[in-house]
N, C-alpha and C positions, 0 to 999 in steps of 0.2 A: 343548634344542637342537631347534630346532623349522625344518627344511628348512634346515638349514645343510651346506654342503659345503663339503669344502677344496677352495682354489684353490693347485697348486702354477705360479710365474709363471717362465716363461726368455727372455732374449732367443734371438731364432733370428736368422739372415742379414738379414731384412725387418723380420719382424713378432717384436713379444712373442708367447709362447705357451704354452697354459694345460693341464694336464691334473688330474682330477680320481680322487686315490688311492681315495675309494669308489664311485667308477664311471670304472672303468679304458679303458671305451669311448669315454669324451667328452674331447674337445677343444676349443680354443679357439684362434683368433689374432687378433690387432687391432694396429693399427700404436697404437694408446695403450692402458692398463692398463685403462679402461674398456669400449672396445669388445671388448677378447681378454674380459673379465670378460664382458661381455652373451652374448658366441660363444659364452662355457664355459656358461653357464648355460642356454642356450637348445638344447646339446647333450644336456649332465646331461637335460632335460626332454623330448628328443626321445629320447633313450636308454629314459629311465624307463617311455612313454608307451609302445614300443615292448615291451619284456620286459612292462609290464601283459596288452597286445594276446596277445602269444605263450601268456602263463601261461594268460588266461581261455578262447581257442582249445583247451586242453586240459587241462581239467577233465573231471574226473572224473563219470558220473552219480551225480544225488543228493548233489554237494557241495556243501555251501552257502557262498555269498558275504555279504562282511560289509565295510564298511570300520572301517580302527583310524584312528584321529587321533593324533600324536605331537606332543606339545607339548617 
């Protein structure tokens, strides 16, 4: 499972709309299932980018950084 997240999809009033249960912060809408999908994902990535930014802000002295790759 390599950078997959669930898409959960609802119709709303307007638009579809997308939220994603392992990142409970992002959202999505799009008046078709692809655009609410590109809105979820481009949230998911703005969310993630974000708690990165936060985490590295507050480090620890002397902890070292590393990336893991998840396949």
């Amino acid at each position: 499972m390599k950078n997959q997240f669930t898409a959960i999809i609802e119709r709303g009033d307007k638009f579809l709309i997308a939220t994603c249960p392992e990142v409970p912060e992002a959202h999505g809408q799009g008046a078709t299932r692809e655009k609410c999908l590109r809105d979820l994902a481009a949230s998911i990535e703005s969310v993630l980018e974000y708690r990165r930014e936060e985490a590295l802000a507050n480090l620890r002295a002397g902890s070292e950084r590393a990336v893991v790759n998840v396949i």
